[in-house]
C-alpha positions in Angstrom: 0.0 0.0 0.0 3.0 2.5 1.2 4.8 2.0 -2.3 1.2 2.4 -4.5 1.6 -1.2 -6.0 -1.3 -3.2 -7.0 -1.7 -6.9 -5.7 -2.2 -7.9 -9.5 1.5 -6.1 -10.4 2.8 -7.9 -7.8 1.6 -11.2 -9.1 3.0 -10.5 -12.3 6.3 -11.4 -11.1 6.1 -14.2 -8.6 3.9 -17.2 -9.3 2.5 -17.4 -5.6 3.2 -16.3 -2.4 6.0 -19.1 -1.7 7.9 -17.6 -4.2 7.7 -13.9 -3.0 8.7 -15.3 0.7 11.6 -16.7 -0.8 12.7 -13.6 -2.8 12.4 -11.3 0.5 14.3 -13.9 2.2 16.9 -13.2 0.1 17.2 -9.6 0.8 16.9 -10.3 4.5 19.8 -12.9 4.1 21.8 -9.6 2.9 20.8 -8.0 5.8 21.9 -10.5 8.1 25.3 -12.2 6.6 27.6 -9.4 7.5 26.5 -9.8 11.3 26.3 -13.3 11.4 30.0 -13.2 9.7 31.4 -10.5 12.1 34.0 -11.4 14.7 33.6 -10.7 18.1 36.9 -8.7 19.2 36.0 -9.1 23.3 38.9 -11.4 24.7 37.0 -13.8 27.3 33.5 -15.8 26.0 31.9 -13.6 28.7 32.7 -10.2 27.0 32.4 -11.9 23.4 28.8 -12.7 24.7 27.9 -9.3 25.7 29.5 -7.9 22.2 27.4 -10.4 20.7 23.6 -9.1 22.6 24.6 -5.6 21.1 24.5 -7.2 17.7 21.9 -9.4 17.5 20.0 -5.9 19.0 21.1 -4.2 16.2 20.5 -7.2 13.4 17.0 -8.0 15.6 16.1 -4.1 15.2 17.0 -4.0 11.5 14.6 -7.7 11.2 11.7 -6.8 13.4 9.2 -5.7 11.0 10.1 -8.1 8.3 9.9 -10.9 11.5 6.2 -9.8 12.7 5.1 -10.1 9.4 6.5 -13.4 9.1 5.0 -14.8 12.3 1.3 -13.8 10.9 2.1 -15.6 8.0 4.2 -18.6 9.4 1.1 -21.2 9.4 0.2 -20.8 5.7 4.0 -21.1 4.5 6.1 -24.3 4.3 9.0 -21.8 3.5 8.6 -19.3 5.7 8.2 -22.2 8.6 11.5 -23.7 7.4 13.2 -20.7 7.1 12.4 -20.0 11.1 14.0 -23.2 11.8 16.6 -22.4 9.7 17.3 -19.1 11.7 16.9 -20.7 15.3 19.1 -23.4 14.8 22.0 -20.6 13.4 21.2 -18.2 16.2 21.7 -21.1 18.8 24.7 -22.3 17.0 26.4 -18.6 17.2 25.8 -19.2 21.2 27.2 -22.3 21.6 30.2 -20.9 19.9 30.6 -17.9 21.7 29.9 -19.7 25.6 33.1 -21.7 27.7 33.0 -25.3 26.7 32.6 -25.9 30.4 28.4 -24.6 29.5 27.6 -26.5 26.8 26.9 -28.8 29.7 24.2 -27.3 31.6 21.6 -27.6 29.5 19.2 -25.3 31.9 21.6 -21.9 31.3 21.7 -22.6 27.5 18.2 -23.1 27.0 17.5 -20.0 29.0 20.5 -18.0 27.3 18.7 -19.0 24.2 15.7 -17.9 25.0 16.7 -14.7 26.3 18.9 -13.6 23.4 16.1 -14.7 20.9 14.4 -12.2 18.4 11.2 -13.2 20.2 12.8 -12.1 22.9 13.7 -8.9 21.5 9.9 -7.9 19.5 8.5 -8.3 23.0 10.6 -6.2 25.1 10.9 -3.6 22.1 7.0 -3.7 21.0 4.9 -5.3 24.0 7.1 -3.8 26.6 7.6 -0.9 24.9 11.7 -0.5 25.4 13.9 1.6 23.9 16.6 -0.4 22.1 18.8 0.6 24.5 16.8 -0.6 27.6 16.1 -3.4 25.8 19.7 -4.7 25.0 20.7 -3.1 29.1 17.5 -6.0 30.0 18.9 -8.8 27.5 22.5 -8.2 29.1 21.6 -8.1 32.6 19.1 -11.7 32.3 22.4 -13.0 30.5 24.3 -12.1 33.7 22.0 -13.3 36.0 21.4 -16.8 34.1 25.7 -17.0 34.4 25.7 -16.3 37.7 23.1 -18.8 38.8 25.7 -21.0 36.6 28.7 -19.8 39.2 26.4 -20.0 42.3 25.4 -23.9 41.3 28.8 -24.7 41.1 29.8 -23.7 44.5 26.1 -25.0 46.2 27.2 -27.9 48.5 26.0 -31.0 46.7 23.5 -33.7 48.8 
């Protein structure tokens, strides 16, 4: 509606809606290959970690929009349902790589880390809680701390 184009000009170039999801996906890929490529300069995991929130804020930020529409849409599309998997699976693999091998482990922290640090994560604090990005990445950083430091604190509990 915003760029004056007619559903029947859109349709002149793409076959069905699959094949317009997948053609957006492409220009969201462009979007988000130079973050997901970028190297995290921080020299412990725990710094790389925080360096990596401020990203995925700024990649999330970028996405939102295109994200929201995608979750309305998610049920009627094979691809876009795919390509959420897809996404997941990369955004957890980018954790695992950036946490301490001793972690990977404690399956409770990761999940929760994953969780936290998720784009769903980030629409809700941004559009339901109504955060700035700044608050929002300040509230993503300090669950990450607190989820690590119930990691430190479980370590030294006396075991029964």
């Amino acid at each position: 509606q915003r760029a004056d184009v007619g559903l029947r000009t859109v349709f002149r170039h793409f076959d069905d809606m699959e094949t317009l999801y997948r053609e957006i996906n492409v220009d969201l890929e462009a979007i988000s290959m130079p973050a997901l490529k970028m190297r995290l300069q921080s020299p412990t995991w725990e710094d790389r970690l925080m360096e990596s929130i401020a990203l995925r804020a700024q990649l999330f930020e970028k996405l939102m929009p295109y994200y929201v529409s995608a979750c309305v849409h998610r049920h009627h599309s094979k691809f876009i349902e795919e390509q959420h998997a897809r996404d997941v699976k990369a955004q957890r693999a980018v954790l695992e790589k950036i946490l301490a091998v001793k972690l990977l482990d404690r399956c409770w922290q990761i999940e929760a880390l994953d969780l936290l640090l998720s784009i769903d994560s980030w629409v809700r604090l941004r559009r339901e809680q109504g955060l700035t990005p700044e608050r929002a990445i300040e509230v993503m950083r300090g669950s990450a701390r607190a989820c690590l430091g119930a990691t430190t604190m479980e370590s030294k509990a006396p075991k029964d």
